[in-house]
C-alpha positions in Angstrom: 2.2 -16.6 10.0 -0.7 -18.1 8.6 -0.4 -18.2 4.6 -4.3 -19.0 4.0 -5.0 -15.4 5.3 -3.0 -14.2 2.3 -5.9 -14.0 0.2 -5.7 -10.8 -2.0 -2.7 -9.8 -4.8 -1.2 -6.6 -4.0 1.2 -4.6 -6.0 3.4 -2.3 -3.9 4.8 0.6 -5.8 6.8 3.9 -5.7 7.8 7.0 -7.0 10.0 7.1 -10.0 10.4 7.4 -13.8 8.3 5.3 -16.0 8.4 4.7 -19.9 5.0 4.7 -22.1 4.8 2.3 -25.4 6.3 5.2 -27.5 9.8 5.8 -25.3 8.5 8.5 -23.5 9.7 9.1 -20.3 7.6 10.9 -17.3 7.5 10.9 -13.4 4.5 8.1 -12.0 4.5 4.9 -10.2 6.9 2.0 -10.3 5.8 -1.7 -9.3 8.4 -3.0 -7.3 6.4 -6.4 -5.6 3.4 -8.0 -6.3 2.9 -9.8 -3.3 -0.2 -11.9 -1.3 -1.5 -10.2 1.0 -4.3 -10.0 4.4 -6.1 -6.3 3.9 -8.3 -5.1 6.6 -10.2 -2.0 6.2 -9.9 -0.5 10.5 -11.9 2.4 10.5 -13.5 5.5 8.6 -14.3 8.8 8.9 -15.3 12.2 7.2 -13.9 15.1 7.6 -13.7 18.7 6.4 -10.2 20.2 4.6 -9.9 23.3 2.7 -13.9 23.7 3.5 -14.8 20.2 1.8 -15.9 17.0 2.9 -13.4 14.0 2.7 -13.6 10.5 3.6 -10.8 9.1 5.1 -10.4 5.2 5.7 -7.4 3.2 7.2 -6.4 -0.3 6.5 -3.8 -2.5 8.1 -1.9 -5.0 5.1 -0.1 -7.8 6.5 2.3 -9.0 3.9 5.3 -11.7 3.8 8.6 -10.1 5.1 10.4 -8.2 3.6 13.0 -5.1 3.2 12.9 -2.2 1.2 9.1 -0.8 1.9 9.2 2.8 3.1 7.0 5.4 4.2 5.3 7.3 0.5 5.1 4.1 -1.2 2.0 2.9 -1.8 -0.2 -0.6 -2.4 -2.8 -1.0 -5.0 -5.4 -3.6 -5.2 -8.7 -4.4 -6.9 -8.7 0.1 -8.5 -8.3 0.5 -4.4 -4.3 2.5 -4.0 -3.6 2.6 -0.2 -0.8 5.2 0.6 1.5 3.6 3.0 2.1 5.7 5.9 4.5 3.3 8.0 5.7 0.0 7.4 5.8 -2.2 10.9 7.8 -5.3 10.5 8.0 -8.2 12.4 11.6 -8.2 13.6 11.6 -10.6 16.0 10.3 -13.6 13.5 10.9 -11.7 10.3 7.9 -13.1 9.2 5.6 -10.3 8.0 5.7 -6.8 7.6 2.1 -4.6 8.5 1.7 -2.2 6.1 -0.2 1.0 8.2 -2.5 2.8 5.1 -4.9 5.1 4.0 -6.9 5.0 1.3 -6.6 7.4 -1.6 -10.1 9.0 -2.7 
């Protein structure tokens, strides 16, 4: 893998219980990685649900392998959050892991 793709820092997160300043506990997003990372924006496309227009735009992430990313997680970068909808790792190599996205709107 070629580590001078890796250009862009990505924080991969998931569901579960966070704690605000004052103690208080509430459902949200966990970091669990901040990790380099190769985005590429594949393709877009409007649509209509529930009678309104939405945009809908894939990415590929190619990250560094490794375990533990699932399917609901998600990747934010630069106010961008990508919901990941399958993680494809390299098992051969274990080298990288391409993260299949979305982008949230």
């Amino acid at each position: 893998m070629d580590a001078s793709k890796l250009k862009h820092r990505v924080t991969i997160q998931k569901r579960g219980v966070s704690q605000d300043p004052d103690g208080e506990l509430s459902d949200g997003w966990v970091d669990v990685a901040v990790v380099w990372a190769d985005i590429r924006h594949q393709s877009g496309l409007e649509t209509m649900k529930g009678g309104a227009e939405a945009s809908v735009v894939r990415a590929s992430i190619r990250i560094r392998y490794r375990e533990g990313i699932t399917s609901g997680m998600r990747a934010v970068h630069g106010g961008i959050t990508y919901d990941i909808k399958a993680p494809l790792p390299d098992l051969a190599r274990k080298e990288h892991v391409d993260l299949v996205c979305e982008v949230v709107s």
